[in-house]
C-alpha positions in Angstrom: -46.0 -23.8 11.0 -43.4 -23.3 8.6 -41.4 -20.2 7.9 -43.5 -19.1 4.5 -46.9 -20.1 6.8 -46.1 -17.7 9.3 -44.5 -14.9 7.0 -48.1 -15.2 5.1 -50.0 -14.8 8.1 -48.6 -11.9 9.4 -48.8 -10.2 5.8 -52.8 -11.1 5.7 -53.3 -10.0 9.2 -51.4 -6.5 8.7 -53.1 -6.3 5.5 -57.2 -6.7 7.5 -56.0 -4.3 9.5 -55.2 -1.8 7.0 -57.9 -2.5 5.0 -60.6 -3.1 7.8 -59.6 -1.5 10.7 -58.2 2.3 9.8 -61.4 2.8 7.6 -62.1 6.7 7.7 -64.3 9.0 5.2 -60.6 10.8 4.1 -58.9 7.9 2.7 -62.0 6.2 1.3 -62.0 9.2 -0.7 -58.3 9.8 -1.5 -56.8 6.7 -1.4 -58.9 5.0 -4.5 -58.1 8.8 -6.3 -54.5 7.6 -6.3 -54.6 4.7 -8.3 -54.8 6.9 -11.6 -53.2 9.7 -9.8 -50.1 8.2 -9.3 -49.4 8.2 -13.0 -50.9 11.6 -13.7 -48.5 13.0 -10.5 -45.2 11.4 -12.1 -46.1 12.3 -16.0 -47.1 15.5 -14.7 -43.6 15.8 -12.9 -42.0 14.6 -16.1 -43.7 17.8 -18.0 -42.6 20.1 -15.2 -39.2 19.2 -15.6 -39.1 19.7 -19.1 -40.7 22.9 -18.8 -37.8 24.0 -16.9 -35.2 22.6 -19.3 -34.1 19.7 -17.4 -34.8 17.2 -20.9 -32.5 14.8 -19.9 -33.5 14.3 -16.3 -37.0 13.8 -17.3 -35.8 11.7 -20.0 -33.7 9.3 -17.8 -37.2 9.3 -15.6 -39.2 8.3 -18.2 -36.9 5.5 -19.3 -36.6 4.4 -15.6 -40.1 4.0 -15.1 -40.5 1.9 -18.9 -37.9 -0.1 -17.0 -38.8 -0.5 -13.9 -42.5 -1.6 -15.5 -40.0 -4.4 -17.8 -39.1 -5.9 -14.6 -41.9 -6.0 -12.5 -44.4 -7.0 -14.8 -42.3 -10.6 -15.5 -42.1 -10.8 -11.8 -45.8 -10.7 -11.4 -46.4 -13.5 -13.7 -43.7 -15.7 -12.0 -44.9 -15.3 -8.9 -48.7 -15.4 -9.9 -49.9 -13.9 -6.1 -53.2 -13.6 -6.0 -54.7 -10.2 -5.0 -56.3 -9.7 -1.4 -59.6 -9.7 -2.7 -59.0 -12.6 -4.5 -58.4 -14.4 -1.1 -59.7 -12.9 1.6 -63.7 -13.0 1.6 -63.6 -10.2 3.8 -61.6 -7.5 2.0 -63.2 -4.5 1.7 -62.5 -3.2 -2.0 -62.6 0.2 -2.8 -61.1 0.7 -6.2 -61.5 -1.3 -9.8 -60.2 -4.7 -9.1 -56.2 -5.2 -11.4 -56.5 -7.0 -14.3 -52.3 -8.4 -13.4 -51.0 -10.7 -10.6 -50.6 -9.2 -6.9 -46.6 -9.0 -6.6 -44.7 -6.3 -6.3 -46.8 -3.6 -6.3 -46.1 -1.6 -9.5 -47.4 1.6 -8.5 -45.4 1.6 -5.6 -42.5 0.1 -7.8 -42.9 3.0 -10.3 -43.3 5.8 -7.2 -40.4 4.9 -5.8 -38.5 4.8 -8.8 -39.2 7.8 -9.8 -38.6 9.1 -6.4 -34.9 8.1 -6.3 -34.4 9.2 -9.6 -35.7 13.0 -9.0 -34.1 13.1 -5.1 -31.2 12.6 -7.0 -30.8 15.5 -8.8 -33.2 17.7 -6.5 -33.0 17.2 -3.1 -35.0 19.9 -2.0 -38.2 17.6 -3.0 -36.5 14.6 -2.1 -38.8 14.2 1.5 -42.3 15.4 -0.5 -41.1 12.9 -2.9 -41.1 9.8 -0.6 -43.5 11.0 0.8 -46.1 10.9 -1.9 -44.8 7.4 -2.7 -45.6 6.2 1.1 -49.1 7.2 0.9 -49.5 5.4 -3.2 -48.1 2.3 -1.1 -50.4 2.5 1.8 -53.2 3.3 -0.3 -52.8 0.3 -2.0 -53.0 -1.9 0.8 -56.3 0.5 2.4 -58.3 0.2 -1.1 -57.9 -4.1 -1.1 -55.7 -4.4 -4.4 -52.5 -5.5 -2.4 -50.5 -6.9 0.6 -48.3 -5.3 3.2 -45.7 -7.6 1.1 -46.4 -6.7 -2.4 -45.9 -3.1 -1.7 -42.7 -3.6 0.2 -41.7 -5.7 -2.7 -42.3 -2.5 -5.0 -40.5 -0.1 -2.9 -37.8 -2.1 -2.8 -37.6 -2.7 -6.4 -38.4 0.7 -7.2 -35.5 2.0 -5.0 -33.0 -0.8 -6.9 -34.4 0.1 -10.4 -33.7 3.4 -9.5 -30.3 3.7 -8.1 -29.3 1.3 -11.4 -30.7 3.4 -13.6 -28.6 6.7 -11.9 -25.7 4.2 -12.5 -26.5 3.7 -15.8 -26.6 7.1 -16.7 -23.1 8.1 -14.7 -21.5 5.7 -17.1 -23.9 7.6 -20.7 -23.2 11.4 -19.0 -23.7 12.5 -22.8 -26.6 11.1 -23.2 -28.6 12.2 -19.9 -26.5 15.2 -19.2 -23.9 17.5 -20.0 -23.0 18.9 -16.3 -21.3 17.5 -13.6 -23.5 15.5 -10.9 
C-alpha cells in the first residue's frame, strides 16, 4: 500500500465515522443549518463591525474572504476530489449536495479566514471565533459534503490567507487603518 493509499484510507475511514457513527438528533439538526449560516454568521459580523465604526477592519475582512474564495475555488478544480457522497455508497447526506469539487473545504477556508482576521484585532472573541469555525468544519464532514482532509485543507488555507492578508494590510496602514496595531 503506497503512501497516498494509506493517507486515503484513513481520511475515508475518519470520515464513516463522523458521518455514520456520531449520528445524534442535535447535529442532524444544526449541523446542515450551518451550511448557509456560516455566511450569514461572517456577513452578519462584517455589519456589526461597521456598526461600531470599525470600516476598515470589516473592509479588510470582506476583501480577505473575496480572496481567500480566488484561491480555493482554482484549487478545487485542480485537484477535482470528488465529494464523500460521490464515493462512498454508504454516506449518509444530510444537506443539498455542492455543485464544486471536494478540496479544501471553502466554508472552513472562509471561517477560518475570517477568524484570524477578527482575533487579530479583537482578541476577546478570538476563542468564540475558532470556535465557531471548528464546528462549520466538523459539520461539514457530519452532513456528507466533505473529508476529514478537505476541511483540514480549508483551515489551513484559511489560516495562511488570513495571516497574508494582515500582512498585506501592515504594509497599506492608510488604507485599512489609521491607528497603530
Amino acid at each position: 500500500m503506497s503512501l497516498i493509499s494509506f493517507i486515503e484510507s484513513v481520511d475515508r475511514s475518519i470520515f464513516l465515522e463522523i458521518n455514520l457513527d456520531f449520528q445524534n438528533r442535535i447535529f442532524d439538526t444544526i449541523f446542515p443549518f450551518l451550511r448557509d449560516f456560516t455566511f450569514i454568521f461572517w456577513f452578519g459580523f462584517i455589519i456589526y463591525l461597521i456598526i461600531k465604526k470599525e470600516k476598515k477592519l470589516a473592509l479588510l475582512m470582506t476583501a480577505g474572504i473575496i480572496a481567500g474564495a480566488m484561491v480555493t475555488f482554482p484549487i478545487k478544480y485542480f485537484f477535482e476530489r470528488e465529494r464523500p457522497y460521490e464515493q462512498i455508497n454508504s454516506t449518509r447526506l444530510i444537506a443539498p449536495t455542492e455543485f464544486d469539487p471536494s478540496f479544501p473545504s471553502g466554508h472552513t477556508e472562509m471561517s477560518f479566514l475570517a477568524a484570524t482576521i477578527a482575533s487579530k484585532f479583537h482578541p476577546e472573541y478570538r476563542k468564540y471565533l475558532y470556535a465557531f469555525s471548528i464546528i462549520v468544519a466538523l459539520s461539514r464532514i457530519y452532513v456528507g459534503v466533505h473529508f476529514p482532509l478537505d476541511t483540514i485543507g480549508g483551515v489551513i488555507i484559511g489560516i495562511l490567507a488570513g495571516r497574508i492578508m494582515l500582512m498585506i494590510a501592515m504594509r497599506r496602514k492608510s488604507i485599512f487603518w489609521e491607528e497603530k496595531i
